[in-house]
C-alpha positions in Angstrom: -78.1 -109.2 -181.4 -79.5 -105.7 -180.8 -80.3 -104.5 -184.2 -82.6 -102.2 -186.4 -82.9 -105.2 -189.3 -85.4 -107.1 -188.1 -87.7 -107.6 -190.6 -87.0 -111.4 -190.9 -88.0 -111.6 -187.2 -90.7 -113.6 -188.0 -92.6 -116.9 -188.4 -92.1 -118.2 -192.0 -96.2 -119.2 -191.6 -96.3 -115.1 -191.8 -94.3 -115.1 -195.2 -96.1 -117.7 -196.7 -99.8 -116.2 -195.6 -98.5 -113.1 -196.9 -97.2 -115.2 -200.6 -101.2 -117.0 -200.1 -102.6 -113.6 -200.2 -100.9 -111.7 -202.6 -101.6 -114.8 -204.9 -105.2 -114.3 -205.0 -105.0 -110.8 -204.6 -106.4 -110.3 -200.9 -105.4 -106.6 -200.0 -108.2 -106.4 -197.5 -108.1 -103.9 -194.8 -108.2 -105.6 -191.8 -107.9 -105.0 -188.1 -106.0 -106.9 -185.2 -105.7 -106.4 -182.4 -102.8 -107.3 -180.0 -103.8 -108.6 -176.0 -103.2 -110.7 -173.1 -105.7 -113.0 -171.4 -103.7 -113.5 -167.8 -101.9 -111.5 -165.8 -98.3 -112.6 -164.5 -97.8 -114.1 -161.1 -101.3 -114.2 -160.8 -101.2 -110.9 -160.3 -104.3 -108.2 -160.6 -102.6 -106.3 -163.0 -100.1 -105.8 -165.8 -97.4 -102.8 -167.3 -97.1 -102.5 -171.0 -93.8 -101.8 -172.4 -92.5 -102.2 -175.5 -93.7 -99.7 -177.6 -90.3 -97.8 -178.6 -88.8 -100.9 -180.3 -92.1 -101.7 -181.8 -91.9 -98.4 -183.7 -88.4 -98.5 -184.7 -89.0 -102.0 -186.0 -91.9 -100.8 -188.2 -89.8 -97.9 -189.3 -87.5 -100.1 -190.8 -89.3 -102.7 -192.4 -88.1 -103.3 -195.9 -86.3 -106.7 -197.4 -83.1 -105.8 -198.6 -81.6 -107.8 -201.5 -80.0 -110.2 -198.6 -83.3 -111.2 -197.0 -84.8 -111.7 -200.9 -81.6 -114.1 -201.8 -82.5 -116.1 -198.4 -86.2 -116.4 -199.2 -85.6 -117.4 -202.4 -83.1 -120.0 -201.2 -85.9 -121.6 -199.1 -87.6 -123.3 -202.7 -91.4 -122.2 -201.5 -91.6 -118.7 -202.5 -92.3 -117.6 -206.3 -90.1 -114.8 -208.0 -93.8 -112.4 -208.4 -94.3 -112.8 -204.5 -90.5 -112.0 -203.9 -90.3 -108.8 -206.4 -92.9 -107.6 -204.2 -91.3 -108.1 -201.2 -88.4 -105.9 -202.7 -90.9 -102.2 -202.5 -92.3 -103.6 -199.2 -93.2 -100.8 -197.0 -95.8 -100.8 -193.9 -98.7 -98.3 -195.3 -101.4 -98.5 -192.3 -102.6 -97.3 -188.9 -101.4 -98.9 -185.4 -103.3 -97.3 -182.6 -101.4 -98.5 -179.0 -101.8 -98.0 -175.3 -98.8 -95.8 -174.3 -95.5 -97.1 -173.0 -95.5 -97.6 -169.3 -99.3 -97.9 -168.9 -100.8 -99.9 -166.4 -103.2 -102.9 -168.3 -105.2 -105.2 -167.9 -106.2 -108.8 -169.5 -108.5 -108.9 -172.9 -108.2 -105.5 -173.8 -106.4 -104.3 -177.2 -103.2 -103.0 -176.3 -102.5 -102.3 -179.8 -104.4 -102.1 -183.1 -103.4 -102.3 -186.5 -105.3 -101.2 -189.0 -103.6 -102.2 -192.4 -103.6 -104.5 -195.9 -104.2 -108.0 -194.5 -100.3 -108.7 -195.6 -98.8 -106.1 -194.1 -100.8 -107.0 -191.1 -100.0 -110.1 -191.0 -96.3 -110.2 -191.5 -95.5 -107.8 -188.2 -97.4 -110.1 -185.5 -94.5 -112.0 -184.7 -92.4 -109.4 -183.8 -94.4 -107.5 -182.6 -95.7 -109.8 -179.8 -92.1 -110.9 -179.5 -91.2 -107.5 -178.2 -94.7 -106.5 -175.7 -94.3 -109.9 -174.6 -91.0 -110.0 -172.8 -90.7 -106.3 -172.3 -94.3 -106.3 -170.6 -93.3 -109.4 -168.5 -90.2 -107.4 -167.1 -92.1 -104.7 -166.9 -94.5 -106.1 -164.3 -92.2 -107.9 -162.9 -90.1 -105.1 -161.4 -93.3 -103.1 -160.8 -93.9 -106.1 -158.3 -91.0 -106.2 -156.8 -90.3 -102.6 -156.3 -93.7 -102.3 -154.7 -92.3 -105.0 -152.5 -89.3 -102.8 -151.4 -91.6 -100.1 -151.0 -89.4 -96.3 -151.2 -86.0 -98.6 -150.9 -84.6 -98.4 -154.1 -84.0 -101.6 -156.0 -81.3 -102.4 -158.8 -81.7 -104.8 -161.8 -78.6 -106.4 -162.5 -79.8 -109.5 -164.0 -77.9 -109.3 -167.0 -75.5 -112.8 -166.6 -78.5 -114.2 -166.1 -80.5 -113.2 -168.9 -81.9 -115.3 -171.8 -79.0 -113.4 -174.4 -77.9 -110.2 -174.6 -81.5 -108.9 -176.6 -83.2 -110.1 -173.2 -80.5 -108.5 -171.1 -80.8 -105.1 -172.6 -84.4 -104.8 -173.3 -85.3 -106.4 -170.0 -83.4 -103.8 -167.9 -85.2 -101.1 -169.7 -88.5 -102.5 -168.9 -87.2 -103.1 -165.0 -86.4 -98.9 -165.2 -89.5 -98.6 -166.5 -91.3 -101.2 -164.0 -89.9 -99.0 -161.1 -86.1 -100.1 -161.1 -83.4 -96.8 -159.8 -80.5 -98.4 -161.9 -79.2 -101.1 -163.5 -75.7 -102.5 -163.7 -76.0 -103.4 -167.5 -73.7 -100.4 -169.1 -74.7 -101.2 -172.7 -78.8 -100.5 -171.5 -77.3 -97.3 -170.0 -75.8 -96.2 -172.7 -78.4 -96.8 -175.6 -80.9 -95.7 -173.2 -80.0 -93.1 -171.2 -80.7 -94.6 -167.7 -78.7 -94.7 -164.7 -76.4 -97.5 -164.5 -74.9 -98.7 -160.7 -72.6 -101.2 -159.2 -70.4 -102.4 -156.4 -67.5 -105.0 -157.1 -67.5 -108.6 -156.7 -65.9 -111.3 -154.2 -63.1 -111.4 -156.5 -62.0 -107.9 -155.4 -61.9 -108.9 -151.9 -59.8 -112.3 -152.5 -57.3 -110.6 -154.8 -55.7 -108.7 -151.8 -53.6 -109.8 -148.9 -56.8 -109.0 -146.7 -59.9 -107.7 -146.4 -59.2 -104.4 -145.0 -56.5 -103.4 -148.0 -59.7 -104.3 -150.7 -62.3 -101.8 -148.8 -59.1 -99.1 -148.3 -58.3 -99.5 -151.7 -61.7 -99.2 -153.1 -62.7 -96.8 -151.1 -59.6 -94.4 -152.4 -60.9 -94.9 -156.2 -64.6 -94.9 -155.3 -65.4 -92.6 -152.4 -68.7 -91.2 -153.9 -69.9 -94.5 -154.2 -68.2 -96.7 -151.7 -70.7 -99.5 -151.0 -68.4 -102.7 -149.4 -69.4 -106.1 -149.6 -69.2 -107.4 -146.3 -69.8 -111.1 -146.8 -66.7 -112.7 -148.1 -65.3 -114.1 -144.8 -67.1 -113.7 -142.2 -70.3 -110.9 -142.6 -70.1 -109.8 -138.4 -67.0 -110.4 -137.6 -64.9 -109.1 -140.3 -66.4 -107.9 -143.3 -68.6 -105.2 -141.2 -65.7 -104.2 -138.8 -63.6 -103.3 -141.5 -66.0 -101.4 -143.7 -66.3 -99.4 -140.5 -62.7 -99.1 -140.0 -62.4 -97.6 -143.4 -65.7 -95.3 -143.2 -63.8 -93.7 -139.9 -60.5 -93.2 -141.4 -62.7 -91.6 -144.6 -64.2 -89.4 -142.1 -60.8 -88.8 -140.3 -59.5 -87.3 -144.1 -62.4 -85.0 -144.8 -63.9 -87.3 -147.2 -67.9 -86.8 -148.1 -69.6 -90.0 -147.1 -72.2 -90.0 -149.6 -73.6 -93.2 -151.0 -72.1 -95.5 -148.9 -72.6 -98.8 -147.2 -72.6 -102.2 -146.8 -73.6 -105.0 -149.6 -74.6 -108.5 -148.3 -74.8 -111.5 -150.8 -75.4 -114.5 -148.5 -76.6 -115.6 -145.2 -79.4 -114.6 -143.3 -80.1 -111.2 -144.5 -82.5 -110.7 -141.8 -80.9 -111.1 -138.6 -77.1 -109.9 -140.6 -79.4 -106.7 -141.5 -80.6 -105.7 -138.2 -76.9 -106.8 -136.6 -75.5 -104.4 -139.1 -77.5 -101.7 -138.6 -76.3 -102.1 -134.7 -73.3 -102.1 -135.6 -73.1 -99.0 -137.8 -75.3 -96.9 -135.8 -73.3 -97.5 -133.1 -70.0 -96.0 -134.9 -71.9 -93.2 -135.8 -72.9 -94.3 -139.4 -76.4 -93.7 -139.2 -76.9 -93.1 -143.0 -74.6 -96.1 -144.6 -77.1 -98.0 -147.1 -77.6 -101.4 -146.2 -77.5 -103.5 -149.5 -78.7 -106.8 -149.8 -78.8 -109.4 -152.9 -78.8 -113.3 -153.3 -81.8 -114.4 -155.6 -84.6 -112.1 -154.3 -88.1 -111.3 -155.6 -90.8 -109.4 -154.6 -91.8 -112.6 -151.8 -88.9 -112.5 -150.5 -88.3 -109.0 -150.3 -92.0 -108.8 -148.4 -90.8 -111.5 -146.3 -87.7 -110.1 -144.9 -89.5 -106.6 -144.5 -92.0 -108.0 -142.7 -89.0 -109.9 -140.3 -88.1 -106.4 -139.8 -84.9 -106.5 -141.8 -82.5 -103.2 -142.2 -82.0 -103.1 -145.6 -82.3 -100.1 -147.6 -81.4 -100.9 -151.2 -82.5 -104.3 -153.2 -80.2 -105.7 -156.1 -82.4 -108.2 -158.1 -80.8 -110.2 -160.4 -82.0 -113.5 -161.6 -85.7 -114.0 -160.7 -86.5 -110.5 -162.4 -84.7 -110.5 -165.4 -86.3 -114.5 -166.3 -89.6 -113.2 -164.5 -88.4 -116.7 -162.7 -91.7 -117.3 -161.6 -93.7 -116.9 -164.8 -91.5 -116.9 -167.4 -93.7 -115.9 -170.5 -96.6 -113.0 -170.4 -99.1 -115.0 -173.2 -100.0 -111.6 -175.3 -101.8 -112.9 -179.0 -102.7 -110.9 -182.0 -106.2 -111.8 -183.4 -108.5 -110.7 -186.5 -110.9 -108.6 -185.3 -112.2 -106.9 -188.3 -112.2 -106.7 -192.5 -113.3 -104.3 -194.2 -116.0 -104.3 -196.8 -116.3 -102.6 -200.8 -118.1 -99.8 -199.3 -115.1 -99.3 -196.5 -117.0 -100.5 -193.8 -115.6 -102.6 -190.8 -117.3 -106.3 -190.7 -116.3 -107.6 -187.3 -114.8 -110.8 -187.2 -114.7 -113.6 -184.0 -112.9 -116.6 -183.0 -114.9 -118.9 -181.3 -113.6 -121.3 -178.5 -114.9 -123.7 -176.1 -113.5 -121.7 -173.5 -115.3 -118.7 -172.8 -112.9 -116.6 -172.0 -110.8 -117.1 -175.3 -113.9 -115.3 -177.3 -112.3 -112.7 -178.9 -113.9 -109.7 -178.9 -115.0 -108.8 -182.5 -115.0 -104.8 -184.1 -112.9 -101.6 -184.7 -113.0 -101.0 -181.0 -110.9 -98.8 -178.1 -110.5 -98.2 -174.4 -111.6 -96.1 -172.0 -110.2 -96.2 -168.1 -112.9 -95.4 -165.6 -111.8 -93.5 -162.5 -113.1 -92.8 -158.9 -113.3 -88.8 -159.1 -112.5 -88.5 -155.4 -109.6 -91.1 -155.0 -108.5 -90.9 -158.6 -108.5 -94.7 -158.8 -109.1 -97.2 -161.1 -112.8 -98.5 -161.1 -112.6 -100.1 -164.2 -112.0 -100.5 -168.1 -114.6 -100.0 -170.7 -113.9 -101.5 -174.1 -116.1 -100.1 -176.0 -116.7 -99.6 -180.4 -114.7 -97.1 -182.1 -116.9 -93.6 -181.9 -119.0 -94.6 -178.8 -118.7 -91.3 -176.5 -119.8 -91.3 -173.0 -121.7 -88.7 -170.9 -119.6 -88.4 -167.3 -122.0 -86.4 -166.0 -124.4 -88.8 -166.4 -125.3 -92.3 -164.6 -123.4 -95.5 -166.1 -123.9 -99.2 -165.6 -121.0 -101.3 -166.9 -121.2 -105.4 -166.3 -118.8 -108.1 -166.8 -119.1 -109.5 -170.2 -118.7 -113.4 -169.2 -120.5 -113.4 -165.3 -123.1 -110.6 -166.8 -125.3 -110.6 -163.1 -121.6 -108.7 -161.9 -122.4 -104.9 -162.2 -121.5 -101.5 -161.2 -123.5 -98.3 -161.2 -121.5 -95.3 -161.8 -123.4 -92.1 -160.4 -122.5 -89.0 -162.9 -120.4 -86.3 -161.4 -118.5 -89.3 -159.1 -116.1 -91.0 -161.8 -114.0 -89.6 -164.8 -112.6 -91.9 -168.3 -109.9 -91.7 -170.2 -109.3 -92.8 -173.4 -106.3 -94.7 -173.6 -105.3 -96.0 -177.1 -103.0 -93.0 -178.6 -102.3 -92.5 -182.8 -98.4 -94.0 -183.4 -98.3 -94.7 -187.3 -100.5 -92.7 -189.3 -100.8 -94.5 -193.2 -97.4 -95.9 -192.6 -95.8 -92.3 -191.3 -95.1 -92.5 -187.4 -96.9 -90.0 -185.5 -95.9 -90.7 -182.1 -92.6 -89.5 -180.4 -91.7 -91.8 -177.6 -90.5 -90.1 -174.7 -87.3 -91.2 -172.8 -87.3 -94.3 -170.3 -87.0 -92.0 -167.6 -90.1 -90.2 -168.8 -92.2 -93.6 -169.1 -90.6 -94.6 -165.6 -91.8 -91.3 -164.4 -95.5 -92.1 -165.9 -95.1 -95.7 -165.0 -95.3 -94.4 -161.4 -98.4 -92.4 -161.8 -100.0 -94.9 -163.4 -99.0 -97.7 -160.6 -100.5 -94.8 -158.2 -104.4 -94.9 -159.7 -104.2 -98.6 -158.2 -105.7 -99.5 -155.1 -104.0 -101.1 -152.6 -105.3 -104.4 -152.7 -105.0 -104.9 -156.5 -101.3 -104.7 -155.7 -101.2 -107.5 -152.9 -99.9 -109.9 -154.3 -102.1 -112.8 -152.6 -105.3 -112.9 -153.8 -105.4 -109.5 -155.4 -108.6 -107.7 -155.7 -109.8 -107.9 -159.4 -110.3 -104.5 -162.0 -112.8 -105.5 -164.4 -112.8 -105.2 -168.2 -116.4 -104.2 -169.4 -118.0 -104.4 -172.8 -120.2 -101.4 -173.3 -123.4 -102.2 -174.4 -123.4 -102.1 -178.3 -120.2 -103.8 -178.0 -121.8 -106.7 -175.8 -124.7 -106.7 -177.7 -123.1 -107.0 -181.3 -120.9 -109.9 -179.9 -123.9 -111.7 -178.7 -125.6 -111.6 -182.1 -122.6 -112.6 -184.1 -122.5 -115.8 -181.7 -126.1 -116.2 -181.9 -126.3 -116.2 -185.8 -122.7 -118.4 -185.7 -124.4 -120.6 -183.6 -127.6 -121.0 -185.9 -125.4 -120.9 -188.7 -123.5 -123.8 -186.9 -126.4 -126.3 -185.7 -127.7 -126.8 -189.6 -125.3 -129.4 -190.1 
């Protein structure tokens, strides 16, 4: 249920670290940071999203006297712990990449900087939110670059995992690239454009096929899309939707936004049949719409047949991200902070390299070709670490360290991408609209290169360590290691 109460959204191990710590009196400033190790579809890259109902939930974090009587009804909280849960109020820092951005595995999409409780109680949600909005995100950025400048609709909302999924997911699909979506509620808290046809049923109610398409067409002429499929796609369903675009025609009547919506058969060979057959009356402008459980390989498939469609509805495979259904962001300790207010970076060690955390107060810069304007790669680098762009650069990747680039000053630019949202608990950051991250979404998708994009075998954008960065990891393993091998 949408909702700005969400501060029980959380895993009780949270509520009773948080109980742990404020029983011996940890209130540590510590540092996590939130990332994702893979990218979705096996894709090279990823869109963050998210970040708007990250900040509302932090802005109303507080238990009320409801969430206290629940807590206490669970037997494995003490009444000191709960009092303090009653003045609870998030006092730190979150630094996050903004909304829209286009990101890229291991590095800290957000940073919280905060008393080890406070941290620790918001990393639930907080993943719960730039995980499935991220997912969706990408997603439709996938598919959309798929249907190349035909626009494509999300209108996945019967098929969504609840409403929460519905809603929030369409607004990542705008963001992702999406024109519309056909879920009104998203429209309306959000201010995006919301689209539709009508369904079968409209067609069977009537006598006949003709009456639905007249009849529709008299309430909806400025958006008079006809689906064409219900009977027979060629022989009928087109024919009439002609016969009713010339008697529209006949009367004076703007044919804007029209066409022809297929659900079934083989969109293919129907599209370029239609197309014929439209042209042919004159209709060279009717939209041909097409739907029936499409993604962004089938959309590249039937584009590459040489189909006539012109507009995409997606329902189902991009609201459940069908193929990979879960984007795998964590939130890990990266840092606590000493007597003297000093950072001591912290590490988790794994077997498998490439679940290393990397330790620190720490941010991102994005490396760009100066000529093209494209993405050469990310530099994650320690907090205060400036950079020269004039001068030469070599960056390296961190786990296959013989991989390296030289950066010739004058040829690339950076950008540092982590932005100031909540400023000792105060919020800093106004979000702009989804239309405004869409918008940003699209410039961001446009500093890719081509073949990151493909969506076989994409061409990989590395994540670099700077130097000190690399080389105060290495030493924290070295001495963990030595540390280690005693026993």
């Amino acid at each position: 249920m949408i909702t700005d109460h969400l501060t029980l959204l959380t895993d009780l191990y949270e509520l009773t670290m948080m109980q742990g710590y404020f029983k011996t009196g940890n209130q540590n400033v510590v540092i996590f940071d939130a990332f994702y190790r893979t990218n979705p579809d096996n894709g090279g890259y990823a869109i963050f999203a998210g970040l708007a109902q990250i900040i509302d939930y932090i802005k109303h974090l507080r238990f009320d006297t409801s969430d206290i009587s629940y807590l206490r009804s669970l037997g494995i909280f003490e009444e000191d712990f709960l009092e303090y849960l009653r003045t609870f109020r998030f006092s730190g820092d979150i630094y996050a990449v903004t909304e829209g951005t286009v990101i890229f595995p291991r590095e800290p999409l957000i940073k919280v900087i905060a008393p080890i409780m406070e941290a620790q109680l918001i990393e639930t949600a907080v993943l719960n939110i730039l995980n499935h909005q991220s997912l969706i995100a990408t997603k439709a950025a996938r598919v959309c670059y798929a249907a190349g400048s035909d626009g494509v609709m999300e209108f996945g909302l019967r098929r969504a995992q609840g409403p929460d999924a519905g809603i929030y997911g369409a607004r990542a699909a705008i963001i992702g690239g999406c024109c519309g979506t056909s879920n009104v509620l998203c429209g309306r808290l959000f201010d995006v454009p919301v689209k539709g046809t009508h369904a079968h049923s409209w067609i069977m109610s009537f006598l006949d096929e003709y009456t639905a398409f007249k009849t529709y067409a008299k309430y909806y002429p400025s958006a008079c899309i006809l689906l064409v499929d219900t009977y027979d796609t060629l022989k009928s369903g087109i024919p009439n939707a002609i016969r009713v675009f010339k008697e529209m025609r006949a009367q004076d009547i703007p044919l804007a936004n029209y066409g022809i919506r297929m659900d079934s058969g083989d969109l293919a060979y129907l599209s370029k049949q239609a197309r014929r057959m439209l042209d042919e009356a004159g209709f060279t402008d009717a939209i041909i719409s097409a739907s029936n459980d499409l993604d962004e390989y089938l959309i590249e498939n039937l584009k590459a047949q040489g189909a006539a469609i012109t507009s995409w509805g997606v329902g189902t495979n991009l609201i459940t991200s069908k193929n990979t259904p879960a984007f795998g962001g964590v939130y890990k300790l990266a840092a606590t902070q000493d007597e003297q207010g000093n950072f001591v970076p912290r590490i988790k060690l794994s077997e498998n390299s490439e679940k290393v955390t990397n330790p620190g107060n720490k941010t991102i810069y994005r490396i760009y070709e100066k000529e093209s304007g494209k993405i050469k790669a990310d530099l994650i680098c320690l907090e205060g670490e400036t950079f020269d762009c004039e001068k030469n650069l070599r960056i390296f990747d961190p786990l296959e360290t013989w991989k390296y680039t030289n950066l010739v000053g004058g040829t690339y630019t950076m950008r540092r991408l982590p932005i100031k949202v909540f400023d000792k608990g105060q919020c800093v950051y106004d979000p702009p609209s989804v239309m405004e991250i869409q918008k940003y979404c699209e410039q961001e998708k446009n500093t890719l290169w081509n073949e990151v994009k493909r969506f076989s075998n994409p061409s990989k954008v590395y994540v670099d360590l700077s130097d000190n960065l690399f080389e105060m990891k290495r030493n924290i393993l070295r001495e963990l290691s030595a540390e280690h091998h005693q026993f």
